[in-house]
C-alpha positions as CSV (number, residue, x, y, z in Angstrom):
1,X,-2.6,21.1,-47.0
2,X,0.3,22.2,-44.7
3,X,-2.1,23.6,-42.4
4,X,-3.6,20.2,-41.8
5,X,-0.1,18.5,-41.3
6,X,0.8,21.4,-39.1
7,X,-2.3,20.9,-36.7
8,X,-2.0,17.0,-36.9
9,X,1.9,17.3,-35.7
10,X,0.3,19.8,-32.6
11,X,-2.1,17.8,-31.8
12,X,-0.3,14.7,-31.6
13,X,2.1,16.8,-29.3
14,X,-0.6,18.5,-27.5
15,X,-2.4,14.8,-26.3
16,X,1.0,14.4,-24.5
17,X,-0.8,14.7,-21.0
18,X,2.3,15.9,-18.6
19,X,0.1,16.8,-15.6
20,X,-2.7,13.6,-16.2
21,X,0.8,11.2,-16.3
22,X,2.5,13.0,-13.9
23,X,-0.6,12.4,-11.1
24,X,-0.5,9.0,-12.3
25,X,3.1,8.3,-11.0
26,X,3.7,10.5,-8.5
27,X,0.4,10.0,-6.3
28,X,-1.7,7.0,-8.4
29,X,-4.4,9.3,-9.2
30,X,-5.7,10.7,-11.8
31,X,-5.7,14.5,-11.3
32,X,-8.8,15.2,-13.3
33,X,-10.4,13.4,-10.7
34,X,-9.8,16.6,-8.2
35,X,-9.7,20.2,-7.9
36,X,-11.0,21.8,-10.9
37,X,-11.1,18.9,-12.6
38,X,-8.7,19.8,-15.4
39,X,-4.9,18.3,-16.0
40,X,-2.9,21.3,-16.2
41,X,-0.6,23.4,-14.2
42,X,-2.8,25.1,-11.7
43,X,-4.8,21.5,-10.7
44,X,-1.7,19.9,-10.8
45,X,-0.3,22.7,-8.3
46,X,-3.6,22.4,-6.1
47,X,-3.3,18.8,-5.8
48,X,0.3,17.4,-5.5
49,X,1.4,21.2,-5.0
50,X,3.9,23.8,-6.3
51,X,6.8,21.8,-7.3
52,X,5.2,19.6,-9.4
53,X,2.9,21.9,-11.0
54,X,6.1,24.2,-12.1
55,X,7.3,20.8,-13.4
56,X,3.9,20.3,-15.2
57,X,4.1,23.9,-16.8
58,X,7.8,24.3,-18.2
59,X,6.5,20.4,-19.4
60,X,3.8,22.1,-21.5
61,X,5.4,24.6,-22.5
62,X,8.0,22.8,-23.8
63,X,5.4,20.5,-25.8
64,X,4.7,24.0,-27.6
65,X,7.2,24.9,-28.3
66,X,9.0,21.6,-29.5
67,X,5.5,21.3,-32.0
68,X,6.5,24.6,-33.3
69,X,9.8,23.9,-34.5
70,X,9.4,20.3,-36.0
71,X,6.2,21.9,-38.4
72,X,7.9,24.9,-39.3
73,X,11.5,23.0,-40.1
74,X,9.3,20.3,-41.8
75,X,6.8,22.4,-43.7
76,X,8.7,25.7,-44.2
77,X,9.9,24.4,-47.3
78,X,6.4,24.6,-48.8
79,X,5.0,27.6,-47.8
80,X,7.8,29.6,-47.7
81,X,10.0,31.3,-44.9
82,X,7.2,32.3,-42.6
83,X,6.2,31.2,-38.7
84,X,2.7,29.6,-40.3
85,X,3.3,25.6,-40.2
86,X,4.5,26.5,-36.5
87,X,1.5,28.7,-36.3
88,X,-1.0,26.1,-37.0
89,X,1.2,23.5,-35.1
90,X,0.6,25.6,-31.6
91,X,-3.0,25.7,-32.0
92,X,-2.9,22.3,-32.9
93,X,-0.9,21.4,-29.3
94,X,-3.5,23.4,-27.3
95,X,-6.4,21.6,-29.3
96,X,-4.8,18.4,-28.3
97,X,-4.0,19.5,-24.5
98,X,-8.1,20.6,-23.8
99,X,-9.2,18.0,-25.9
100,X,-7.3,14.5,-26.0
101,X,-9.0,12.0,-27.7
102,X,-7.8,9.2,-25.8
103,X,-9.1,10.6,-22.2
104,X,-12.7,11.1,-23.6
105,X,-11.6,14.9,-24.3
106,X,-10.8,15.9,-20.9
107,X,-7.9,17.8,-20.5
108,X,-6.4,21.3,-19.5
109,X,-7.2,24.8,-20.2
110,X,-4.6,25.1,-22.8
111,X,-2.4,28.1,-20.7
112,X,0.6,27.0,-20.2
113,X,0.4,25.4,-23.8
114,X,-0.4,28.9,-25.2
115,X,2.2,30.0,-23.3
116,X,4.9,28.2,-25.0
117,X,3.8,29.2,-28.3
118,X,3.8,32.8,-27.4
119,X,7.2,32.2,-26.6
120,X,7.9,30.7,-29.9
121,X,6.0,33.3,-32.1
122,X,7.7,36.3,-30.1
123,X,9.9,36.3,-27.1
124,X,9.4,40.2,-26.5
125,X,5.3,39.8,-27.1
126,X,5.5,36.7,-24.5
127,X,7.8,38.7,-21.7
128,X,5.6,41.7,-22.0
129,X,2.2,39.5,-21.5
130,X,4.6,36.9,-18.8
131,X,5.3,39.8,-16.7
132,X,1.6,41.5,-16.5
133,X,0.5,38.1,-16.0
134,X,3.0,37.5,-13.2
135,X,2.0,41.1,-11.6
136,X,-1.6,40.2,-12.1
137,X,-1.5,37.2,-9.9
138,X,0.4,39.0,-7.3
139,X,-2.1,41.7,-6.8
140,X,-5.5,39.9,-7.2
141,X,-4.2,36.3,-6.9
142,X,-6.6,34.6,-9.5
143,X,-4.5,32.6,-11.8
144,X,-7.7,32.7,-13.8
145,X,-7.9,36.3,-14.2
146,X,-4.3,36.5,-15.0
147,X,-5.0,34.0,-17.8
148,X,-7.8,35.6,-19.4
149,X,-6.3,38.7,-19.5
150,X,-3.4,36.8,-21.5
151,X,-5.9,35.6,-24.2
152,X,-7.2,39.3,-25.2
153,X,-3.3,40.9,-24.7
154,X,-1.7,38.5,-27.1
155,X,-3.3,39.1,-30.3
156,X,-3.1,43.2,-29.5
157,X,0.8,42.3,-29.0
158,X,0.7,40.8,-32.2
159,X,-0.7,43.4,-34.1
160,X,1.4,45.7,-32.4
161,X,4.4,43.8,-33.4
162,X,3.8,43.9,-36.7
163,X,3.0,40.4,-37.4
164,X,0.8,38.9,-40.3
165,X,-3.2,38.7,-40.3
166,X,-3.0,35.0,-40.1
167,X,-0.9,35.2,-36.8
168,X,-3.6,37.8,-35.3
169,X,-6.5,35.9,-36.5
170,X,-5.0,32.4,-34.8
171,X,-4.0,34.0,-31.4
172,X,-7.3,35.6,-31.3
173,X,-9.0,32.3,-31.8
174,X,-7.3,31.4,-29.2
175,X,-8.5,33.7,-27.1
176,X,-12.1,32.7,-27.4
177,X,-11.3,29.2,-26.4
178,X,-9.5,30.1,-23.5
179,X,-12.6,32.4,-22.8
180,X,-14.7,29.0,-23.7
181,X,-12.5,26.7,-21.2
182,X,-13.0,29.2,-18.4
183,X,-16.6,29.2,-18.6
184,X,-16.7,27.7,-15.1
185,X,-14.0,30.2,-13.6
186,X,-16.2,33.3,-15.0
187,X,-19.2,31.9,-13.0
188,X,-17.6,31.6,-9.9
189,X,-15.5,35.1,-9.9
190,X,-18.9,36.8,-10.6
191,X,-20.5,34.5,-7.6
192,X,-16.8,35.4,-6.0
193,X,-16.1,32.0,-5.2
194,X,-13.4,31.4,-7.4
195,X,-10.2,30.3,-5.2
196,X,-7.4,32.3,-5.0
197,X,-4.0,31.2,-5.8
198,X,-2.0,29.7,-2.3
199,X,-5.2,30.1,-0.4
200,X,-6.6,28.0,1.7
201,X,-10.9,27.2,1.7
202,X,-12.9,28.1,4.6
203,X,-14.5,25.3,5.9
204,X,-18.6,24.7,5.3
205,X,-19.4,22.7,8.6
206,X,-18.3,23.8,12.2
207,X,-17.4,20.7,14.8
208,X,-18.8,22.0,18.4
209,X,-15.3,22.5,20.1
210,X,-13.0,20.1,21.8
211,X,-11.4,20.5,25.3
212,X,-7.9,18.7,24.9
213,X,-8.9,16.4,27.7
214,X,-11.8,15.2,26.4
215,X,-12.2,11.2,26.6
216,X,-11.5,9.2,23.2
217,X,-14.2,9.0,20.2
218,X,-15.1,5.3,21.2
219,X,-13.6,2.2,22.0
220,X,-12.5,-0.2,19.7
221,X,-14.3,-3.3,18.3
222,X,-14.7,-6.5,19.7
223,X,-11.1,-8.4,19.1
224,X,-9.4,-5.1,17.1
225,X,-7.3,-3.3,19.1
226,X,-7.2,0.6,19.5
227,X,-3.9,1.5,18.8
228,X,-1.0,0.1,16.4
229,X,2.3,1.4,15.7
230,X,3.8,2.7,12.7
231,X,7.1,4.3,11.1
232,X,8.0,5.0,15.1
233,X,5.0,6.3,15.6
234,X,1.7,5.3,18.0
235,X,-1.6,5.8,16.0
236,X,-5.3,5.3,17.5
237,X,-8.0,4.0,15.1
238,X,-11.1,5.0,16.6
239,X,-14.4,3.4,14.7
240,X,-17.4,5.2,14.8
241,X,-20.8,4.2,15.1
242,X,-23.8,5.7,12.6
243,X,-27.3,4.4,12.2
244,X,-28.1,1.9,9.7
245,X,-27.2,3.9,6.2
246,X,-29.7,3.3,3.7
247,X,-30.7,5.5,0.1
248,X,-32.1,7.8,1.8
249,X,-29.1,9.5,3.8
250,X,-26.4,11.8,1.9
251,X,-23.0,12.0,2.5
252,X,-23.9,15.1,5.0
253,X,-26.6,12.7,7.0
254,X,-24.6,10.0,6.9
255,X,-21.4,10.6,8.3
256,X,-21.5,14.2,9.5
257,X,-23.4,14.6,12.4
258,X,-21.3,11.5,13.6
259,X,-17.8,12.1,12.4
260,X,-17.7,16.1,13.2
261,X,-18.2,16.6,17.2
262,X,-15.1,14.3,17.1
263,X,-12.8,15.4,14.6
264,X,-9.6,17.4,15.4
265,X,-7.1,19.0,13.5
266,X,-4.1,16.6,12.5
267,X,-6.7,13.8,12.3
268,X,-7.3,11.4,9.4
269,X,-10.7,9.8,8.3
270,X,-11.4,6.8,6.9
271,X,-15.0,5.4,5.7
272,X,-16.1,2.3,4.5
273,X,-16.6,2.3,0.7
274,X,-19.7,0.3,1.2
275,X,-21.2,2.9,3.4
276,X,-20.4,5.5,0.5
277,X,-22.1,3.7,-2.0
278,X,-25.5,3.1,0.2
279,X,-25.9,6.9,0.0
280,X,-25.2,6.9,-3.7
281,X,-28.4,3.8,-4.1
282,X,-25.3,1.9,-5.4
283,X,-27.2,-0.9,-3.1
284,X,-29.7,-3.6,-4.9
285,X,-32.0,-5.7,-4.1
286,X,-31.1,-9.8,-5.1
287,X,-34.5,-9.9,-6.3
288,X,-34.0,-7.2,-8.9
289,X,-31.0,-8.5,-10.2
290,X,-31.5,-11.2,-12.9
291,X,-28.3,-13.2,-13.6
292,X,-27.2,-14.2,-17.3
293,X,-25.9,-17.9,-17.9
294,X,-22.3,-16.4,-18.0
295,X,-22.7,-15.2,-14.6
296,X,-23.4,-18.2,-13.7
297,X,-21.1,-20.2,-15.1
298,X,-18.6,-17.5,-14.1
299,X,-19.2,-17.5,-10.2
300,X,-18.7,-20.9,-9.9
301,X,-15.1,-20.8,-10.3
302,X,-14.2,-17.7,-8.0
303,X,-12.1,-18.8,-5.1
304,X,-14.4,-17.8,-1.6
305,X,-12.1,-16.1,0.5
306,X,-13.2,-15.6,4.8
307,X,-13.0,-12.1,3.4
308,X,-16.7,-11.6,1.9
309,X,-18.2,-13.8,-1.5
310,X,-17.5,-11.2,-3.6
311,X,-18.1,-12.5,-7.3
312,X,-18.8,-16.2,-5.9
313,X,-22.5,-15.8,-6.6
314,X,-24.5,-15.3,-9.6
315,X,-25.9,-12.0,-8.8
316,X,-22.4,-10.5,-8.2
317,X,-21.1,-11.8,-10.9
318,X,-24.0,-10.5,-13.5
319,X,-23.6,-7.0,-11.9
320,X,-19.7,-7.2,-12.5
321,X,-20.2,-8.1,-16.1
322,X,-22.5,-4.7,-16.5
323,X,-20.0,-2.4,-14.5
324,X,-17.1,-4.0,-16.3
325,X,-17.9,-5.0,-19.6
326,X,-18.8,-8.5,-20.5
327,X,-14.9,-8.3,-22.6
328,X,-13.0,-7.4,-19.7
329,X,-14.1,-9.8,-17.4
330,X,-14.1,-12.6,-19.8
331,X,-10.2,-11.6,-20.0
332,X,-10.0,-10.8,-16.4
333,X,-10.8,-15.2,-15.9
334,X,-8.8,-16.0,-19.1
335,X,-5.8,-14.0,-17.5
336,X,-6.5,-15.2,-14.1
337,X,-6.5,-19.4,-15.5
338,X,-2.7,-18.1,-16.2
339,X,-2.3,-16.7,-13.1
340,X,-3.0,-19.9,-11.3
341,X,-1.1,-21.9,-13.5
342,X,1.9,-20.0,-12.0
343,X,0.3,-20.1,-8.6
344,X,-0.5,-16.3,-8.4
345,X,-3.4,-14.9,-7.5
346,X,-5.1,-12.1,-7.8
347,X,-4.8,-11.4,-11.3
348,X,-8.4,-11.3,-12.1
349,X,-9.1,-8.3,-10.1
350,X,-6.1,-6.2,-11.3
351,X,-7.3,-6.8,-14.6
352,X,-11.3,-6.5,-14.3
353,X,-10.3,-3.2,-12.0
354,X,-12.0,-1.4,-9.5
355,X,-15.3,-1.4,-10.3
356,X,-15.0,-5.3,-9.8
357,X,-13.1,-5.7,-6.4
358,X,-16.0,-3.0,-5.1
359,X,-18.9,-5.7,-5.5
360,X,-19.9,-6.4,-2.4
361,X,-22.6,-9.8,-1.8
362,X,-24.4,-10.1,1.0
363,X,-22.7,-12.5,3.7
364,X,-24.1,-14.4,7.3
365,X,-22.8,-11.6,9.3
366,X,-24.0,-8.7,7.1
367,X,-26.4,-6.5,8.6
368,X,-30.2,-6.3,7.7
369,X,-31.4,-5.5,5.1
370,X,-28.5,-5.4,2.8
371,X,-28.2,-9.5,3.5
372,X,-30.3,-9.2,1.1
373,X,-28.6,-7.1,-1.2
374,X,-25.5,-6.3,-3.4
375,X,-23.6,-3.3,-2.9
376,X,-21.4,-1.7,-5.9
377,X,-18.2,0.3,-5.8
378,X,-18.9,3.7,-5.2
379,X,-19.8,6.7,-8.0
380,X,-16.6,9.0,-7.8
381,X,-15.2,7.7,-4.5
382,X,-12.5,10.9,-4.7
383,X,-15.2,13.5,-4.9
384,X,-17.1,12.1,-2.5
385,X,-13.7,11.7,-0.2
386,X,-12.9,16.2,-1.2
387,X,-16.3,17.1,-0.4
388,X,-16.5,15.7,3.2
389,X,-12.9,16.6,3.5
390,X,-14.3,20.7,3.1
391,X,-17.0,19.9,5.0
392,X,-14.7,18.3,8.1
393,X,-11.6,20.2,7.5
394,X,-9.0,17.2,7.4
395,X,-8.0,14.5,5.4
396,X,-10.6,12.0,4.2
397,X,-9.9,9.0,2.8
398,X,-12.6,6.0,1.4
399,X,-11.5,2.6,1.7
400,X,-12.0,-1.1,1.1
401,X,-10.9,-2.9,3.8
402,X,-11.0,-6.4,5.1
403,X,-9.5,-8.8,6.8
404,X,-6.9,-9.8,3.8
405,X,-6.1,-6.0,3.2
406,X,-7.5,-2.7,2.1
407,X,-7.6,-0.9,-1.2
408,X,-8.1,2.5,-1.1
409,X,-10.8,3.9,-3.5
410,X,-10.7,7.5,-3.1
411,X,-8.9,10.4,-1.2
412,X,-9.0,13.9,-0.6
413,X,-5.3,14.6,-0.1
414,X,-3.2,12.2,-2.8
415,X,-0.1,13.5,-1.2
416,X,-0.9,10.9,1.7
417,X,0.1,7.7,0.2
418,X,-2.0,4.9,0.5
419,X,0.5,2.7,1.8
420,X,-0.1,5.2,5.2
421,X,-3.6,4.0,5.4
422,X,-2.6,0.7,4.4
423,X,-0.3,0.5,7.4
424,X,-2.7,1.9,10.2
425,X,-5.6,0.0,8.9
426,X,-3.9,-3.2,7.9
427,X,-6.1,-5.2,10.6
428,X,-9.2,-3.7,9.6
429,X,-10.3,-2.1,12.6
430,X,-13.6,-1.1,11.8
431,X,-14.5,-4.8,11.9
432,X,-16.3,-7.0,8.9
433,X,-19.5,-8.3,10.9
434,X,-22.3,-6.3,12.7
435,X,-20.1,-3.7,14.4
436,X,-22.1,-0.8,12.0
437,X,-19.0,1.1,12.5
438,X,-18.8,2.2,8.9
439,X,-16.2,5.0,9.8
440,X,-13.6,5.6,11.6
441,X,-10.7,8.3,13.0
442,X,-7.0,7.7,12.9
443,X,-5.5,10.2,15.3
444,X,-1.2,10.5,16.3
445,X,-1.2,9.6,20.1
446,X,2.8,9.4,20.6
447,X,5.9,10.1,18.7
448,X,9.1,8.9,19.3
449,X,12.1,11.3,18.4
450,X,13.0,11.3,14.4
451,X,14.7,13.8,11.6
452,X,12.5,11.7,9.2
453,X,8.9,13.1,8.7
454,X,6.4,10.3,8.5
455,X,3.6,10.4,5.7
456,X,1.1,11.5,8.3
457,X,3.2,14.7,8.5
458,X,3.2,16.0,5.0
459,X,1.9,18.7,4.5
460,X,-1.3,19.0,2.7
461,X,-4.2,21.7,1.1
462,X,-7.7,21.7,1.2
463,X,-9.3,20.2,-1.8
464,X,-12.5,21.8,-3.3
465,X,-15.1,19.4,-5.0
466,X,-15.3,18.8,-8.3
């Protein structure tokens, strides 16, 4: 029975998601989302970068080890003096770091984790395996290699060691699930695609090359203004004309061939979340969409803003209620009648979430044929914002903007704050009417002197798609 108390005190320990709450409050993204897709050290360190993912690991290692002594001073008094409970407690903690329940078992690899309980099992097996792990990633720089070497050296150590059957047999368990979680960093070492640790990726589509005095992208739209000033800085927002984006195009027909003969290093991009979702047939036809009686009942009280309708029709509404739930957007309009009793607005969308703010109806000004349709919030706006970031070779971010303000869905490089984009594209240059400028560039074109670095000059990595 202890064993069972021993993995449900890991486990609880192990859901403890340092790097997936970490991403959260540091950047307001949710790590998984990028990289390798996993909420450990390495992402973590790929993402935000190397300070916080040696925060993230000493935070999971410490989750280990912590796990380990509260089941073995808890549970040592019925089993006898032995490392067992905190045995069964570690492999509890990396069962609950790979797979938390509460993030639809999505999690880490379980390393660091594993790590910890090394650490707590044997400090001379753990500095033996740290230190060929450490040399490991020197010389052939895969952090994956390094940690699947780990897996088969620590139940040998073990065994060497002297250490029970029961201590061999769990470590070697272990093993196989790291094996298991690495599945996808076997393929790609044998494909030799697997990115090396502190490297930066090639990129996968060539601009044609810029002379530096080379006239601007475009000009700007009608009543926007080219240029705006930020943080001390002088930024030019140049939108970017495309053909009429339908199902038909992918992210690489869409934007590509327009964005890339223009793109320079130190630039930003930004693209309409609309535009994303066209290429994603996130687009439907009015006809096709048959509204309930609650959608219609529903729409009638939305406030129209000059922004767009957004839910203020029928149709809009009924595709809300199947992105969001029928639950949350009843709650969403309770919470928002509150809202307005304190004359604040803007509490039904925080509630109903993304998915709901990117509902898009079709307006007088939209352009044919999607006046006749509704558009929904992109699928996976941040892998669709790191895969034309490796394609360009600069920062990509996918936005929401308007004339009231801009949300941004998705990025590339979290370590650019939104507020950044929210600043340089707070008047919405790429227009809201028949412009069909569904992109844009935002390029540095002065500087005035300053010991403070702005956002824009943070420095960031190349992302690799999910």
């Amino acid at each position: 029975m202890y064993v069972l108390f021993a993995l449900l005190i890991g486990y609880a320990f192990g859901c403890i998601q340092n790097g997936y709450f970490l991403s959260k409050k540091v950047a307001g993204i949710d790590v998984r989302d990028y990289g390798s897709g996993g909420a450990g050290m390495t992402n973590v360190t790929r993402v935000l970068g190397f300070r916080w993912g040696v925060i993230v690991l000493f935070a999971d290692i410490a989750k280990a080890v912590l796990a380990f002594l509260l089941a073995t001073a808890l549970l040592n008094c019925r089993c006898g003096d032995c490392l067992h409970p905190g045995l069964y407690a570690g492999l509890g903690v990396i069962l609950g770091h790979n797979f938390p329940f509460y993030l639809r078992f999505r999690g880490g690899k379980g390393v660091a984790s594993t790590i910890g309980l090394m650490f707590a099992l044997d400090w001379r097996v753990a500095l033996i395996i740290a230190g060929i792990m450490i040399v490991t990633i020197l010389v052939v720089r895969y952090i994956s290699v390094a940690s699947l070497l780990m897996s088969l050296l620590i139940p040998v150590g073990m065994a060497v060691f002297g250490h029970s059957w029961q201590v061999v047999a769990v470590t070697s368990a272990l093993g196989a699930l790291a094996w298991f979680m690495h599945r996808g960093n076997i393929m790609r070492l044998i494909r030799g695609n697997e990115d090396k640790f502190m490297s930066k990726k090639k990129l996968a589509y060539t601009a044609p090359p810029l002379d530096s005095n080379d006239p601007a992208p475009s000009e700007p739209n009608e009543n926007k203004s080219l240029e705006i000033e930020h943080a001390g800085e002088q930024y030019a927002r140049y939108p970017i004309r495309t053909h009429i984006i339908t199902n038909e195009d992918t992210l690489d027909t869409a934007f590509l061939p327009h964005l890339a003969p223009h793109v320079r290093d130190g630039d930003f991009v930004f693209i309409s979340e609309r535009a994303v979702a066209c290429t994603q047939s996130r687009a439907i036809k009015l006809i096709d969409i048959k509204p309930r009686k609650l959608a219609i009942t529903l729409s009638k009280y939305v406030q129209k803003t000059p922004a767009g309708i957004g839910l203020g029709i029928p149709e809009t509404m009924e595709m809300a209620l199947r992105e969001c739930g029928t639950p949350r957007i009843l709650f969403a309009a309770a919470i928002s009648v509150i809202g307005k009793l304190f004359r604040r607005r803007g509490w039904f969308y925080i509630v109903a979430g993304a998915k709901a703010r990117g509902i898009d109806g079709p307006c007088d000004n939209t352009i044919p044929p999607y006046n006749e349709y509704v558009v929904l919030a992109p699928d996976k706006p941040a892998k669709a914002a790191i895969y034309l970031s490796q394609k360009l070779g600069v920062p990509v971010s996918i936005v929401d903007a308007n004339d009231l303000g801009m949300n941004q869905m998705g990025t590339s490089h979290p370590r650019i704050k939104e507020a950044f984009y929210a600043a340089i594209l707070r008047d919405n240059p790429l227009g809201q009417s028949g412009e069909q400028t569904p992109c844009g560039i935002i390029r540095k074109v002065s500087a005035k002197q300053t010991t403070q670095p702005t956002p824009a000059e943070q420095s960031v990595e190349e992302q690799k798609p999910n």
